[in-house]
N, CA, C and O atoms as CSV, one atom per row, in Angstrom:
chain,resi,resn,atom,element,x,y,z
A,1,UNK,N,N,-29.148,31.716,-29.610
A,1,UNK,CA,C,-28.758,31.818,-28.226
A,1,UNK,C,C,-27.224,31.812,-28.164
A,1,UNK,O,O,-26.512,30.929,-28.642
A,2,UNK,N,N,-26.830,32.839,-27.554
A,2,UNK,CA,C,-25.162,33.098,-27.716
A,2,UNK,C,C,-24.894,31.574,-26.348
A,2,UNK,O,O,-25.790,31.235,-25.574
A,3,UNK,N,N,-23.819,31.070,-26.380
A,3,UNK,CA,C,-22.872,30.168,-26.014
A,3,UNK,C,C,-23.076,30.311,-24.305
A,3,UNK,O,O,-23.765,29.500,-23.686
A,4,UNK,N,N,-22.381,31.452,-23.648
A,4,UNK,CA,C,-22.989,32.542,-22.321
A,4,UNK,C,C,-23.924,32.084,-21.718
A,4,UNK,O,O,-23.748,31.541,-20.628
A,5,UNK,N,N,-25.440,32.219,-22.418
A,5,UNK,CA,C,-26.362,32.062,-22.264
A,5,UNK,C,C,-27.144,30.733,-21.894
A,5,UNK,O,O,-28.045,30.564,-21.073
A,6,UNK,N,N,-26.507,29.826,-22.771
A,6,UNK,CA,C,-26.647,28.547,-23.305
A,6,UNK,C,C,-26.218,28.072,-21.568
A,6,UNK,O,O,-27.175,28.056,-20.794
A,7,UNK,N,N,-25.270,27.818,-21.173
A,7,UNK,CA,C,-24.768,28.255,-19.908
A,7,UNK,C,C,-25.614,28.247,-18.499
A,7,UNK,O,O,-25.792,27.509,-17.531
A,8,UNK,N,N,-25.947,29.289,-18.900
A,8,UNK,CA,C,-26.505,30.258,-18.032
A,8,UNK,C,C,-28.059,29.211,-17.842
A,8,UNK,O,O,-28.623,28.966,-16.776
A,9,UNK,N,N,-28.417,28.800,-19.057
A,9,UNK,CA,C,-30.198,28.539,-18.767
A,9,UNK,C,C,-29.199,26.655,-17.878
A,9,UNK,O,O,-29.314,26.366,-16.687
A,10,UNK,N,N,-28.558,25.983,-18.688
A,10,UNK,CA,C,-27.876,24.723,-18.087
A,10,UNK,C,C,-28.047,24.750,-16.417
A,10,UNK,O,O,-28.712,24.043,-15.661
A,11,UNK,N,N,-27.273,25.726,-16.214
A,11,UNK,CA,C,-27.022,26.260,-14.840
A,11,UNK,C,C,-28.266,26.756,-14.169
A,11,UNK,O,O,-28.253,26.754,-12.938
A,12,UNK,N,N,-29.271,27.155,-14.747
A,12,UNK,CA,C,-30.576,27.357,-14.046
A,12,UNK,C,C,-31.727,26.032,-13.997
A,12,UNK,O,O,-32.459,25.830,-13.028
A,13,UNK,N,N,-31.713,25.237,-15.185
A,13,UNK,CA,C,-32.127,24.479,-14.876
A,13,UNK,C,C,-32.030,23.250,-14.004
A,13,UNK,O,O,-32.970,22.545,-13.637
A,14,UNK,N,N,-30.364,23.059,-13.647
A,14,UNK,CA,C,-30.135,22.308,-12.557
A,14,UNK,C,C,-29.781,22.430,-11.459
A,14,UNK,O,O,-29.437,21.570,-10.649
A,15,UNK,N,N,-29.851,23.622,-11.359
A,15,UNK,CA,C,-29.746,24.381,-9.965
A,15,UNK,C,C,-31.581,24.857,-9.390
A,15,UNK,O,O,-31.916,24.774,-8.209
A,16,UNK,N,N,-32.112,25.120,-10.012
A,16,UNK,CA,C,-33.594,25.160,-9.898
A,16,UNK,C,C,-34.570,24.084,-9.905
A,16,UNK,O,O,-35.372,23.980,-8.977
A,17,UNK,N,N,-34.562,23.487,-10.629
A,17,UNK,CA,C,-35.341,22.370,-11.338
A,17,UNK,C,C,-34.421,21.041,-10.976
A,17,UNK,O,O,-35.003,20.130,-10.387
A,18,UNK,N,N,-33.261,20.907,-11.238
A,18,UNK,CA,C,-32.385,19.380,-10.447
A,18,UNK,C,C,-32.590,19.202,-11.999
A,18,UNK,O,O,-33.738,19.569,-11.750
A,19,UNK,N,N,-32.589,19.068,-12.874
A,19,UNK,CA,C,-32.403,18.515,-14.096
A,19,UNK,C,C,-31.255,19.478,-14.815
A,19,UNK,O,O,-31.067,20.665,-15.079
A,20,UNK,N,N,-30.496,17.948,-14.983
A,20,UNK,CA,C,-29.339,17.840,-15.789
A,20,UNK,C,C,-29.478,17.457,-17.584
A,20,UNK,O,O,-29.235,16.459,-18.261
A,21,UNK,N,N,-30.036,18.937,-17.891
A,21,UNK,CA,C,-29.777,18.843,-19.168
A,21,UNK,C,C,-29.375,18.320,-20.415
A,21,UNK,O,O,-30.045,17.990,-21.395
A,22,UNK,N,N,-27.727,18.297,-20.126
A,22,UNK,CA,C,-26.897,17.419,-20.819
A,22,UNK,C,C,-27.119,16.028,-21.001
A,22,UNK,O,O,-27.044,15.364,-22.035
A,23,UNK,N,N,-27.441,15.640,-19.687
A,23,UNK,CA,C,-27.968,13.860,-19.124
A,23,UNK,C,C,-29.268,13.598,-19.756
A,23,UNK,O,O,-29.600,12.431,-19.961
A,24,UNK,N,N,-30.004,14.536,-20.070
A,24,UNK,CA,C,-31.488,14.267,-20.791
A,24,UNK,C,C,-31.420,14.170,-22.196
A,24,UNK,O,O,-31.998,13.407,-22.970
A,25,UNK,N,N,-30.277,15.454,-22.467
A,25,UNK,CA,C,-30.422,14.960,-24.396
A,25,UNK,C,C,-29.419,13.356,-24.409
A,25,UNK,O,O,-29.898,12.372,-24.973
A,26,UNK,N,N,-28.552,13.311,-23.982
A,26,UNK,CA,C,-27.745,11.796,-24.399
A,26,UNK,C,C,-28.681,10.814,-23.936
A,26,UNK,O,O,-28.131,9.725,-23.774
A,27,UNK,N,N,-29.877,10.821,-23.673
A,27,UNK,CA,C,-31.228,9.956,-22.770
A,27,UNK,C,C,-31.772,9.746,-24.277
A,27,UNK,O,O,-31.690,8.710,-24.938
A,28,UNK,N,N,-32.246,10.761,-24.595
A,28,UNK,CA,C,-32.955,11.338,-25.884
A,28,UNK,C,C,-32.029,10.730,-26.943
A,28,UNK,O,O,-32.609,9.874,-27.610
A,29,UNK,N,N,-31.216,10.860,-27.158
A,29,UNK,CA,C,-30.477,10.602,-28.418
A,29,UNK,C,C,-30.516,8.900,-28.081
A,29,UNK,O,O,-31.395,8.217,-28.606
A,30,UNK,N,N,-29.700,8.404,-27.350
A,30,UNK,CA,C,-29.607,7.081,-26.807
A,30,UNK,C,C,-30.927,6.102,-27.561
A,30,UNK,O,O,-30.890,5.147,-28.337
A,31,UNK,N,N,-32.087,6.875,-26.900
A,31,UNK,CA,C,-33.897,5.985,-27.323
A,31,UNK,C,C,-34.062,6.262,-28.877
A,31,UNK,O,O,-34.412,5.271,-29.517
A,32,UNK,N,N,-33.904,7.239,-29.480
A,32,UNK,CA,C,-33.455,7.563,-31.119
A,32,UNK,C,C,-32.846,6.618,-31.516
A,32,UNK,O,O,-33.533,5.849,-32.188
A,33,UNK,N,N,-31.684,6.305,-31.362
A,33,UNK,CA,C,-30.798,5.314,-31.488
A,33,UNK,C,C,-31.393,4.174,-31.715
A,33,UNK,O,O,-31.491,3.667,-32.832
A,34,UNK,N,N,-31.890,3.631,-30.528
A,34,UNK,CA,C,-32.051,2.490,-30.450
A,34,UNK,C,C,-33.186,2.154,-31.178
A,34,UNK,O,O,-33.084,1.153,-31.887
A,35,UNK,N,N,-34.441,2.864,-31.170
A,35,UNK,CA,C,-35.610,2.688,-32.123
A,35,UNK,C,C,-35.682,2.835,-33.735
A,35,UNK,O,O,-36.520,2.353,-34.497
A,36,UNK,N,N,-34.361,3.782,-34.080
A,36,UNK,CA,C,-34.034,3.593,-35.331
A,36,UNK,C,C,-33.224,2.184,-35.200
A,36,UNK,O,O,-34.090,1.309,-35.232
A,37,UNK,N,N,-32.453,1.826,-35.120
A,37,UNK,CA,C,-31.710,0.437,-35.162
A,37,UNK,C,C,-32.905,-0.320,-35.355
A,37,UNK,O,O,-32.938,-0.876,-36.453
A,38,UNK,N,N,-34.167,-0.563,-34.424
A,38,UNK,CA,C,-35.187,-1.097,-34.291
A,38,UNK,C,C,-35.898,-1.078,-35.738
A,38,UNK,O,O,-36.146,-2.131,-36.325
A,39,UNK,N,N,-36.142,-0.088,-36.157
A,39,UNK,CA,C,-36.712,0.323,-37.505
A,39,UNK,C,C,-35.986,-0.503,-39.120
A,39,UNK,O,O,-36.376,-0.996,-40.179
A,40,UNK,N,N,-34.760,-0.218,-38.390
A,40,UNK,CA,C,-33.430,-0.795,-39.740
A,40,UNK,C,C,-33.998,-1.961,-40.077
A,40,UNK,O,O,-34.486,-2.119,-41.196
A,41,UNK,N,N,-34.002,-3.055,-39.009
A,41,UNK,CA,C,-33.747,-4.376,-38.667
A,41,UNK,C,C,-35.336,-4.561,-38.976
A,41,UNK,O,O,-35.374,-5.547,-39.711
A,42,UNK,N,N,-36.660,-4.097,-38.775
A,42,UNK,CA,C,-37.711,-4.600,-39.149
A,42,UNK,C,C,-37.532,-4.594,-40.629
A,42,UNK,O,O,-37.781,-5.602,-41.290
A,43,UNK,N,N,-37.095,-3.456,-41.180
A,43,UNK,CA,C,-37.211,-3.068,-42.249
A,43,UNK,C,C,-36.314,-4.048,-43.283
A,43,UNK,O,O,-36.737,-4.506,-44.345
A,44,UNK,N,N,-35.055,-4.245,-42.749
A,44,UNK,CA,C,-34.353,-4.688,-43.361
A,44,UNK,C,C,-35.191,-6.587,-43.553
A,44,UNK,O,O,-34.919,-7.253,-44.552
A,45,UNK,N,N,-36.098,-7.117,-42.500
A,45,UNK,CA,C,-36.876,-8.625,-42.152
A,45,UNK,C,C,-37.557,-8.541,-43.619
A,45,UNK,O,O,-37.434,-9.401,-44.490
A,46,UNK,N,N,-38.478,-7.051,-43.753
A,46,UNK,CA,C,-39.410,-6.931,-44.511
A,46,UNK,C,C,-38.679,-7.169,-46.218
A,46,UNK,O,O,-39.026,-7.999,-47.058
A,47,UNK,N,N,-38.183,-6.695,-46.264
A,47,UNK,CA,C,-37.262,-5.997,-47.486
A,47,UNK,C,C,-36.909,-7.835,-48.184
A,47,UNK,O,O,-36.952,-8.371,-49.291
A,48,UNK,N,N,-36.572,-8.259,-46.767
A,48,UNK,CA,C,-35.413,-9.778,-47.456
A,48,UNK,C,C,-36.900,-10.454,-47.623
A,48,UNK,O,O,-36.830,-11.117,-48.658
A,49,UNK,N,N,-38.181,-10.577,-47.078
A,49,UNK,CA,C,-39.526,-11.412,-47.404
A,49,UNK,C,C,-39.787,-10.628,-48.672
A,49,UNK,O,O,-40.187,-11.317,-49.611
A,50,UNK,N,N,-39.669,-9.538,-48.862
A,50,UNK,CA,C,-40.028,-8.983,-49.700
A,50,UNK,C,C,-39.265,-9.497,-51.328
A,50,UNK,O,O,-40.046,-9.783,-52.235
A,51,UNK,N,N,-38.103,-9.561,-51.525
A,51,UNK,CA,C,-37.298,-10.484,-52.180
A,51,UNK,C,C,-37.729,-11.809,-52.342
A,51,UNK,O,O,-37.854,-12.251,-53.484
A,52,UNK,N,N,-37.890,-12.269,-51.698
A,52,UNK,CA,C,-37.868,-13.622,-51.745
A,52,UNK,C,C,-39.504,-14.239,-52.232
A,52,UNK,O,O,-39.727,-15.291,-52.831
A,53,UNK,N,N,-40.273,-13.456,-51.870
A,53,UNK,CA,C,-41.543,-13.721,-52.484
A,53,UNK,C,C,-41.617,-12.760,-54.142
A,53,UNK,O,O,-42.665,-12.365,-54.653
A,54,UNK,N,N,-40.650,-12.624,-54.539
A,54,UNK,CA,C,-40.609,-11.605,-55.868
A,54,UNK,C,C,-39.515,-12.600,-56.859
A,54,UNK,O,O,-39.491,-12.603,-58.089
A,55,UNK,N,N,-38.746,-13.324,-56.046
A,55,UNK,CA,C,-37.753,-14.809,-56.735
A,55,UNK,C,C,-36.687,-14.511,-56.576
A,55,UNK,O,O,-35.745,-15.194,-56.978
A,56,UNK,N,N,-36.526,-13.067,-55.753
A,56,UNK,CA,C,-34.638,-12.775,-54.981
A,56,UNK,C,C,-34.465,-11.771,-56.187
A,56,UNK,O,O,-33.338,-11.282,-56.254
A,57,UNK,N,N,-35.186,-11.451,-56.961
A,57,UNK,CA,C,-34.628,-9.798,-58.005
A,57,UNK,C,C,-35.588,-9.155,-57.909
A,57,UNK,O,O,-36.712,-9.597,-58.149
A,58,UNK,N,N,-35.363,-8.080,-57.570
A,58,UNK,CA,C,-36.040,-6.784,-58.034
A,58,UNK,C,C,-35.746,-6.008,-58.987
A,58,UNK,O,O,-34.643,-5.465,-58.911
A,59,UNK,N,N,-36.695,-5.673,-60.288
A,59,UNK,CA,C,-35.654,-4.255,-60.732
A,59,UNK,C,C,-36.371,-2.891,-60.407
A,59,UNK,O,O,-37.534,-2.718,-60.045
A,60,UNK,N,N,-35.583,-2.162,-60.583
A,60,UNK,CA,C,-36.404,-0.936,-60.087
A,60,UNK,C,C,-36.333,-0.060,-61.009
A,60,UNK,O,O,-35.391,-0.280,-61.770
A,61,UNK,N,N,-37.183,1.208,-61.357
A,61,UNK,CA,C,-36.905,1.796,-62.332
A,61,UNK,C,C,-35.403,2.532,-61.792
A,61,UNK,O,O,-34.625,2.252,-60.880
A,62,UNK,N,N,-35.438,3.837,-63.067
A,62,UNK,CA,C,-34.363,4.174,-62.792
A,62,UNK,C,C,-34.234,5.490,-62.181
A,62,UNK,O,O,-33.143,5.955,-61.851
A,63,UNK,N,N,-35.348,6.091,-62.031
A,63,UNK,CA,C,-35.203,7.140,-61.472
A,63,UNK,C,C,-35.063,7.119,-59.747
A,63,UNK,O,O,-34.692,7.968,-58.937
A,64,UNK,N,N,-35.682,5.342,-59.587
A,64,UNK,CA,C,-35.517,4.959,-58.092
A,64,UNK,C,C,-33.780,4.617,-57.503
A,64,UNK,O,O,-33.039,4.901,-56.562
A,65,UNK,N,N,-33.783,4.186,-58.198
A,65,UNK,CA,C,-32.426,3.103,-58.640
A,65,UNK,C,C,-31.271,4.225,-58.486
A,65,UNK,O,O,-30.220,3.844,-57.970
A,66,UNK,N,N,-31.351,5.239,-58.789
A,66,UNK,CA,C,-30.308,6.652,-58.683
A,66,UNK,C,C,-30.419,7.262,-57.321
A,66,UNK,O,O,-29.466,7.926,-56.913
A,67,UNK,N,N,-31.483,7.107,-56.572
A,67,UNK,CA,C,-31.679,8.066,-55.531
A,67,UNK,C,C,-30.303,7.922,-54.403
A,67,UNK,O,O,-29.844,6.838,-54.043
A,68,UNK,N,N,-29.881,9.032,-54.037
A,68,UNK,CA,C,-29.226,8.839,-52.851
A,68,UNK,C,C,-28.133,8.674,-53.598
A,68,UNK,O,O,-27.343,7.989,-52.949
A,69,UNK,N,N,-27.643,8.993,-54.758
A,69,UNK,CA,C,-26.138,8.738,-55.364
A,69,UNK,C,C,-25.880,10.039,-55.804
A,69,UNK,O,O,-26.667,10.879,-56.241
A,70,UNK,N,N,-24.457,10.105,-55.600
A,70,UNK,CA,C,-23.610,11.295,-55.932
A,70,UNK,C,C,-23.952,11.191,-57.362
A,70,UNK,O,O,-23.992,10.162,-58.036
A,71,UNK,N,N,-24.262,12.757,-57.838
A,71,UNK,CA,C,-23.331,12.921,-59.112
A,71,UNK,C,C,-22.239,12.846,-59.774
A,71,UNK,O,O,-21.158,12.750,-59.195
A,72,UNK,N,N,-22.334,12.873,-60.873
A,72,UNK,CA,C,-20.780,12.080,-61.744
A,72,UNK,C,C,-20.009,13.753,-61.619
A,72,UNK,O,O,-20.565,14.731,-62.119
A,73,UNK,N,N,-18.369,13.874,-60.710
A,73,UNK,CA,C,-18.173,14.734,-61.379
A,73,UNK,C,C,-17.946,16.107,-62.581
A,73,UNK,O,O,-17.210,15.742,-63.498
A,74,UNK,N,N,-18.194,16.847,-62.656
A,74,UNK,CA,C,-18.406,18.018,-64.292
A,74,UNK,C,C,-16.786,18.078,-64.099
A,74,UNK,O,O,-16.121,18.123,-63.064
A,75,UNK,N,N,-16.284,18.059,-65.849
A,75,UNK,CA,C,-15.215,17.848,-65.718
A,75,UNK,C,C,-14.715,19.671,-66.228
A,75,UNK,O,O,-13.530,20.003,-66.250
């Protein structure tokens, strides 16, 4: 959808319909937000019981243990 357009439907939907677009996704993003935060924080409750009934170490293998890490620069 060219930019113009993008516009154009904004402007129809709140001129037609009374809904403010813009005001609905930052609504949307806002409840995302907050239910992930929500998610972190259970997760993070679970994680520390989870430790602590294991004696406070975990090891993990290693193919777990790497995930989510940069590679070592190629020189």
């Amino acid at each position: 959808m060219q930019p113009g357009q993008r516009d154009r439907m904004k402007y129809l939907f709140r001129e037609i319909l009374g809904v403010d677009v813009d005001q609905i996704v930052k609504q949307v993003v806002a409840k995302v937000s907050v239910e992930r935060a929500k998610q972190v924080q259970k997760n993070s409750k679970d994680w520390k019981k989870y430790m602590s009934a294991e004696g406070g170490i975990v090891l993990l293998p290693g193919n777990v243990a790497g995930v989510g890490r940069k590679a070592p620069p190629k020189p």
